[in-house]
C-alpha positions as CSV (number, residue, x, y, z in Angstrom):
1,X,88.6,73.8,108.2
2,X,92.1,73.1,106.9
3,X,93.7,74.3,103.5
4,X,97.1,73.1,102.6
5,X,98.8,75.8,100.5
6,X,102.2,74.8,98.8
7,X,103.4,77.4,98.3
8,X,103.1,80.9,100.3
9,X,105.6,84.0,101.2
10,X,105.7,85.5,103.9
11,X,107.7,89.5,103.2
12,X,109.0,91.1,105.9
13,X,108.4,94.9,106.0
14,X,104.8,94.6,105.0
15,X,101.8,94.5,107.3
16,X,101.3,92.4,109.7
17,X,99.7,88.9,109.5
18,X,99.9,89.2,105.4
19,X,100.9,86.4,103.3
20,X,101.4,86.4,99.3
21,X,100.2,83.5,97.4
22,X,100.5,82.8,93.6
23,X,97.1,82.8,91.8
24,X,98.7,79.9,89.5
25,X,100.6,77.7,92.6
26,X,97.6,77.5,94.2
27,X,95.7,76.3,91.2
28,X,98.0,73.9,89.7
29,X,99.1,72.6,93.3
30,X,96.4,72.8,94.8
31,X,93.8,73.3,93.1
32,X,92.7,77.0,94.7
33,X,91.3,79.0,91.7
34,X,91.2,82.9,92.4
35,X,88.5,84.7,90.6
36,X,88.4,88.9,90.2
37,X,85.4,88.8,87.7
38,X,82.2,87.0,87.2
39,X,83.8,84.7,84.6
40,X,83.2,81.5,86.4
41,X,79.9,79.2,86.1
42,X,77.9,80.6,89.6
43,X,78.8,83.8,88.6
44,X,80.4,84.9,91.7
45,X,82.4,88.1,91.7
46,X,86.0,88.4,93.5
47,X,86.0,85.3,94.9
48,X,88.5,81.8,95.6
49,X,86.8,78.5,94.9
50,X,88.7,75.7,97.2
51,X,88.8,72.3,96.0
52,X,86.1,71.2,97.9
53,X,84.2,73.7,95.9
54,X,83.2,76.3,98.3
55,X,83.6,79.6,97.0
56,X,85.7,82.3,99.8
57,X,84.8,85.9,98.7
58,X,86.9,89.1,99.0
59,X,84.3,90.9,100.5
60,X,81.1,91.8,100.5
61,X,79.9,89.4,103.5
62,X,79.1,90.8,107.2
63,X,80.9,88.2,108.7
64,X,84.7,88.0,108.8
65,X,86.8,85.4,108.7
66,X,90.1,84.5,110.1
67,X,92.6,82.4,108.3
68,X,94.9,80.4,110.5
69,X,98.3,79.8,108.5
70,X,99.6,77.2,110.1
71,X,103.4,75.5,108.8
72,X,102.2,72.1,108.2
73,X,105.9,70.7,109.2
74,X,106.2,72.5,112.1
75,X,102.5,73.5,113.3
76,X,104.5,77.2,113.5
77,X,102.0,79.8,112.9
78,X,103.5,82.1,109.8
79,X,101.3,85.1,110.5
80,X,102.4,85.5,113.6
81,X,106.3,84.7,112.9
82,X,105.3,88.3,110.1
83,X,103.9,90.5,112.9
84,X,107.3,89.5,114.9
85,X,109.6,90.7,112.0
86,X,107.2,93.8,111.3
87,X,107.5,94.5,115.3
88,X,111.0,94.2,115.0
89,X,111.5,96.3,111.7
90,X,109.6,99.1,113.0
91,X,111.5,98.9,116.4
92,X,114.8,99.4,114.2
93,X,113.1,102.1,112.3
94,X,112.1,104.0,115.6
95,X,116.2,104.0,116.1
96,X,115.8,101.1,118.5
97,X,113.6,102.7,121.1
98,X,112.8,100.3,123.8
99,X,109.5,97.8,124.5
100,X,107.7,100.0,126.9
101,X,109.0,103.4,125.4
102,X,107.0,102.5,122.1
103,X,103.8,101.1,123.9
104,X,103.6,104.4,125.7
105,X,104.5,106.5,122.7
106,X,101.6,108.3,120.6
107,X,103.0,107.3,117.0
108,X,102.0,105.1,114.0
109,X,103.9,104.1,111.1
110,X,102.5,104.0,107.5
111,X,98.9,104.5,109.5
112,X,99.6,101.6,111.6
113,X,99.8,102.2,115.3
114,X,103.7,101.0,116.4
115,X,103.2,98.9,119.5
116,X,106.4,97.8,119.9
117,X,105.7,93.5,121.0
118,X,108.8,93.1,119.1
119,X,111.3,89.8,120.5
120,X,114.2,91.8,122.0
121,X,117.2,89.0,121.5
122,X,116.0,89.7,118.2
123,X,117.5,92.6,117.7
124,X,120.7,92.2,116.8
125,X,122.0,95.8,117.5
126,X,120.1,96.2,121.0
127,X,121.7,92.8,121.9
128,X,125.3,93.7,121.1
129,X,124.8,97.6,122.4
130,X,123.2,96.5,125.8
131,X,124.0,98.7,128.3
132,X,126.0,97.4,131.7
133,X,124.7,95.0,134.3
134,X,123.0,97.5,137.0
135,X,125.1,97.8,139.5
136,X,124.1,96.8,143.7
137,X,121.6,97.9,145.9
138,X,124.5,98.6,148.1
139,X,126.5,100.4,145.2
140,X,123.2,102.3,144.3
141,X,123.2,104.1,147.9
142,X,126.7,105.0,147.4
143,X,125.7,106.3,144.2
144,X,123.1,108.2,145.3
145,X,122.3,111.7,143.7
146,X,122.8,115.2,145.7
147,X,120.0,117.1,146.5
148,X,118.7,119.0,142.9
149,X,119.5,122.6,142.6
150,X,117.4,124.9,143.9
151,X,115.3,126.0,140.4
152,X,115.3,122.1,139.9
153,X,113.0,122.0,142.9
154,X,110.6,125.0,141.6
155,X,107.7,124.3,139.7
156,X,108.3,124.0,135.8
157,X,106.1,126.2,134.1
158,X,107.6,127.3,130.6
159,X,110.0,126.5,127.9
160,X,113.6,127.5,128.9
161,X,113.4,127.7,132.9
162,X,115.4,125.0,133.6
163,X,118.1,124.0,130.2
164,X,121.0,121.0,131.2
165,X,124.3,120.7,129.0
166,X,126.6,118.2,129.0
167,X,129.8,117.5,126.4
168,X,130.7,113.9,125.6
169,X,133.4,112.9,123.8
170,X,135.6,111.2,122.1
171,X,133.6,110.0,119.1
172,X,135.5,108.5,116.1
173,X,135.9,111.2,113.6
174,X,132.7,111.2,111.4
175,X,132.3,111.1,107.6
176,X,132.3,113.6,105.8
177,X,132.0,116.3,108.7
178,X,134.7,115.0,111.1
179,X,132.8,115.8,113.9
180,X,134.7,114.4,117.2
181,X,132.0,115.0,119.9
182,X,128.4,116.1,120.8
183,X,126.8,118.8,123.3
184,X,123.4,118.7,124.3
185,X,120.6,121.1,125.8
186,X,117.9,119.6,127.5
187,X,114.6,121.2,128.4
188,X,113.2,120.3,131.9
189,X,109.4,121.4,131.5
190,X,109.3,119.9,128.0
191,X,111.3,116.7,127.6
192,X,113.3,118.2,124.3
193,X,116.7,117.3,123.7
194,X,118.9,119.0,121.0
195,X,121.9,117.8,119.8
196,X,124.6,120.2,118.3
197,X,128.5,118.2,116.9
198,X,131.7,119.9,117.8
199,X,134.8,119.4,115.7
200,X,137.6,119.7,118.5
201,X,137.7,118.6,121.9
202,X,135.4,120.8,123.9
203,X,136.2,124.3,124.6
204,X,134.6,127.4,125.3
205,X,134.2,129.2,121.4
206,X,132.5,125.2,120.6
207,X,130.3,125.4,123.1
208,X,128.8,129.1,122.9
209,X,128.3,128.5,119.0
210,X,126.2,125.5,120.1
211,X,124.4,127.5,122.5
212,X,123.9,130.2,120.2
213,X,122.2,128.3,117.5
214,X,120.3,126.6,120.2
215,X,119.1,130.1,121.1
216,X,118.6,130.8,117.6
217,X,116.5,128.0,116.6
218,X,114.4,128.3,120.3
219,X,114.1,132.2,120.6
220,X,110.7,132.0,120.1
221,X,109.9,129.5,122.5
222,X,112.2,131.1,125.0
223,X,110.9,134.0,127.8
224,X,111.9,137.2,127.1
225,X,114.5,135.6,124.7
226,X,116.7,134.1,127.7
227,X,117.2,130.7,128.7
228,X,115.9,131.1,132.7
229,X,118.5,128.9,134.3
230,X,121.3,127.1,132.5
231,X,122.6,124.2,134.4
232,X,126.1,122.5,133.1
233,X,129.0,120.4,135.1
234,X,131.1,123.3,135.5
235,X,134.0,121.6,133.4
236,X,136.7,124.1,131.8
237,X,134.8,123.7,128.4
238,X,132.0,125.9,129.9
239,X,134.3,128.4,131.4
240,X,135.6,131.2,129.1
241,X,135.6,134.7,127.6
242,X,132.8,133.3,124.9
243,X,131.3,131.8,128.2
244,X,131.1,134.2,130.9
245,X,133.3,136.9,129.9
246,X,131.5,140.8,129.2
247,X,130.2,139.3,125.1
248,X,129.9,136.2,126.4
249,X,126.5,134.1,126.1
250,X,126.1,134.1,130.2
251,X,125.4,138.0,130.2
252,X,124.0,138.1,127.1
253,X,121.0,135.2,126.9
254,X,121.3,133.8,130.2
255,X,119.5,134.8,133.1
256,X,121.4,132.8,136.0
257,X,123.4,130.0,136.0
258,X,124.0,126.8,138.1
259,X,126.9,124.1,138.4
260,X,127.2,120.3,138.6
261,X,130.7,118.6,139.4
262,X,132.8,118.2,136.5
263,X,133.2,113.9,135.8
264,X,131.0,113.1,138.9
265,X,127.8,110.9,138.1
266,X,124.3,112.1,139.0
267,X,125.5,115.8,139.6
268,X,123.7,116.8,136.0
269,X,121.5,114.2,135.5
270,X,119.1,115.3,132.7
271,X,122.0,115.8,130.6
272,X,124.3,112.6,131.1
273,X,120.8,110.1,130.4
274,X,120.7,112.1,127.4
275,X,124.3,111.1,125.9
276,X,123.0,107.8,127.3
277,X,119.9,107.5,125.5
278,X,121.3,108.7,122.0
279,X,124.3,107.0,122.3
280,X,122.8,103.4,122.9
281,X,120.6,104.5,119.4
282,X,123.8,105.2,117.7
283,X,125.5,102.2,118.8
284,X,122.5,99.7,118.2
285,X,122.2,101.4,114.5
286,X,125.6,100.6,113.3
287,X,125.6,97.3,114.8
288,X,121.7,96.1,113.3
289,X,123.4,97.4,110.0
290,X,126.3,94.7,110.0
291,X,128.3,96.6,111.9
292,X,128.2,100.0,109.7
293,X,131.3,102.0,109.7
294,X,131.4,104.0,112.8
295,X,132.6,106.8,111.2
296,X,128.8,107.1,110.3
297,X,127.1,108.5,114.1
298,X,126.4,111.1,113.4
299,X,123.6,110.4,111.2
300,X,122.4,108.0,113.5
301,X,122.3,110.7,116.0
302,X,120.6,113.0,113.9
303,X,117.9,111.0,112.9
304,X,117.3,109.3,116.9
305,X,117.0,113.2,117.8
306,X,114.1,113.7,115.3
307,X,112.1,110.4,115.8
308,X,113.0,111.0,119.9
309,X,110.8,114.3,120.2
310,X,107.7,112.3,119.3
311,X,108.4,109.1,121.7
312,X,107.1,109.1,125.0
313,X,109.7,110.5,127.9
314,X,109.6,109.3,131.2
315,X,110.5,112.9,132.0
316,X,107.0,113.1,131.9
317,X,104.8,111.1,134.5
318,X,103.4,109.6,133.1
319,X,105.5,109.2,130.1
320,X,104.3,111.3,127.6
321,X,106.4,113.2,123.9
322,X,108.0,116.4,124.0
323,X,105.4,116.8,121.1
324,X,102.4,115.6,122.9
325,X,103.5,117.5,126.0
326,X,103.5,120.3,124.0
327,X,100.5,120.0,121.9
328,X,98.3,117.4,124.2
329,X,95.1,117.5,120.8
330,X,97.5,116.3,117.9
331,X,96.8,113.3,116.0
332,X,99.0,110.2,116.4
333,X,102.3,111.1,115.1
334,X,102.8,109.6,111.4
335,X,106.7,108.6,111.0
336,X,106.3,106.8,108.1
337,X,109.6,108.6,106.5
338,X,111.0,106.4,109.1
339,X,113.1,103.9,107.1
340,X,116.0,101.6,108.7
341,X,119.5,103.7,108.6
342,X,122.5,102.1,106.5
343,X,120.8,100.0,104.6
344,X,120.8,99.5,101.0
345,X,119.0,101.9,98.7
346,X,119.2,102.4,95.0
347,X,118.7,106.0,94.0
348,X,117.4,108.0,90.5
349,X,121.3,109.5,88.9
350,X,120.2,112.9,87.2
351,X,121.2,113.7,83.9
352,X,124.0,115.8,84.9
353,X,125.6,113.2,86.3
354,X,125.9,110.9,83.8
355,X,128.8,110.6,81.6
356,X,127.9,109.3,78.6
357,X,124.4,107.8,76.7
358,X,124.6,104.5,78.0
359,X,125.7,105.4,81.7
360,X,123.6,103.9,84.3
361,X,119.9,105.6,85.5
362,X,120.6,104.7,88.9
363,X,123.1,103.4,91.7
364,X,123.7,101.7,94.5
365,X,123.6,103.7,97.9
366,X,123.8,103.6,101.8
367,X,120.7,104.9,103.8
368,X,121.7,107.9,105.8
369,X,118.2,109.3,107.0
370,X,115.6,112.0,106.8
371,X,115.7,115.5,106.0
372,X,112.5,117.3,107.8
373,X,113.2,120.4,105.9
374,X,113.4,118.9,102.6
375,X,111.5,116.3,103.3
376,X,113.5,113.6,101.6
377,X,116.0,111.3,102.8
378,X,120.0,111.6,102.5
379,X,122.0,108.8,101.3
380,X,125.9,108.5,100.1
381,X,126.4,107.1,96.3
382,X,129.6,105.4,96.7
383,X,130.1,105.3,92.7
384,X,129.6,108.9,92.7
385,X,131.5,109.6,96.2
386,X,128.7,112.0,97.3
387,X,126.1,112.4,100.1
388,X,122.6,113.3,98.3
């Protein structure tokens, strides 16, 4: 049957189909009393009595039951309106990864698998970063993409046989790093993509340091400790004695090397969908944040790149995480450090940063991500001018 309830709350961020009540609204309202001991006259243990006298227990029954939480005023259902917003909030906690990408994707949040049947027009960051109208059939086949490269054609059998790079720039200057642009390297057998920020306009010392700590972090992973085949878009930022020349990272960690054409589409593919990808996750961050300062991407890169690796690629077919690719056993991946970036956060001031006894215990902050190595989560303190 029916129960009229007053007054309820429905909180989004928590689990889905959840609703608070208040033990005494409901009993001086109407008249629901909420029992969690044997204090009443039958003597029933974690129990509600409804006014009709039927007693509801917490548990302990075989049977479940389902309660339907129907708005009276509008007939809306309320449980279902809290799965929509904790869709949606986990969506902007996955960086905004699409409907089908999160279906498809191996991952739960707080132990709750994230099946992404959020509302997209919902989203107000994926609704103002959307990307272009897709263009013609007839503009498509004028569009169409070269043959691939030789080694694109070989069968992919190991980390590092096949690595695309690609520079994109300009980016407003960031805070506090003033970073101007990005490079990527992409992995073709696995899915990875790694991000690496560049402080001038791409040139060739830039781009080897990137490629070096690349190399650096990926050495083990690599074959014989060289990238196999290293695929860029032959622009002048690739070109150069830290580049080619007799110390430069060509002879020294690469064994051979292929070219795309410099600001033609579809010539480095892998690559270019990568700025893409992250770039729509950067734009739909600061925009679902009330338009964060912009200054701010490249924390929303950062954190798209780690929650990316364990979201399903379609690099794979079928669509499968660099993660899961790699390791095809693991458990769901748990991302419940996940949290939504730029939003508001209050943090614990430590002792040596206050300046007298009476000094606040905490402050006001901005949400700048996760640190895997640490394992916390960065944030700026604008009353103490510092990233933390």
């Amino acid at each position: 049957g029916d129960i009229p309830v007053s007054r309820a709350a429905a909180v989004q961020g928590l689990a889905p189909d959840l609703i608070l009540l208040s033990v005494r609204c409901a009993k001086n309202d109407d008249g629901i009393r909420a029992y969690f001991n044997d204090d009443n006259s039958y003597g029933v243990d974690e129990c509600v009595r409804l006014p009709s006298g039927v007693f509801f227990s917490f548990g302990g029954f075989e049977r479940c039951y389902k309660i339907a939480t129907i708005d009276c005023a509008t007939g809306v259902d309320v449980a279902a309106s809290v799965t929509t917003d904790y869709n949606l909030l986990c969506h902007a906690r996955l960086c905004h990864a699409g409907h089908a990408r999160l279906a498809a994707s191996n991952v739960t949040w707080q132990g709750k698998q994230v099946n992404g049947n959020y509302v997209p027009h919902e989203c107000r960051g994926c609704r103002l970063c959307a990307p272009k109208r897709p263009a013609s059939s007839a503009v498509r086949r004028t569009l169409a993409a070269p043959p691939p490269a030789a080694s694109a054609r070989e069968p992919l059998s190991f980390f590092g046989q096949l690595v695309a790079s690609d520079c994109s720039y300009p980016f407003p200057r960031s805070f506090p790093h003033g970073f101007t642009g990005v490079i990527n390297f992409c992995d073709k057998y696995t899915g990875d993509k790694f991000v690496y920020y560049l402080v001038h306009k791409p040139n060739s010392a830039e781009v080897a340091d990137s490629f070096r700590e690349f190399h650096h972090n990926n050495e083990h992973r690599l074959q014989n400790g060289k990238v196999y085949a290293f695929l860029d878009d032959n622009g002048l930022e690739y070109h150069g004695d830290a580049i080619d020349g007799p110390d430069g990272i060509v002879r020294q960690l690469i064994v051979k090397r292929q070219f795309g054409i410099a600001n033609e589409d579809n010539t480095n593919p892998i690559a270019e969908r990568c700025h893409g990808v992250f770039q729509h996750a950067v734009c739909a961050c600061l925009a679902y944040a009330d338009d964060a300062p912009q200054c701010l991407w490249p924390w929303a890169m950062r954190q798209s790149e780690l929650i990316f690796r364990h979201l399903a690629t379609t690099s794979h077919s079928p669509p499968i995480s660099p993660r899961d690719f790699a390791n095809p056993n693991l458990e769901p991946a748990e991302l419940g450090w996940a949290r939504v970036l730029f939003c508001n956060v209050t943090v614990f001031i430590p002792l040596r940063d206050k300046d007298n006894k009476i000094s606040h215990t905490q402050a006001d902050a901005c949400h700048l991500g996760y640190d895997e190595n640490r394992r916390c989560h960065f944030a700026y303190v604008p009353s103490l001018r510092r990233v933390g």
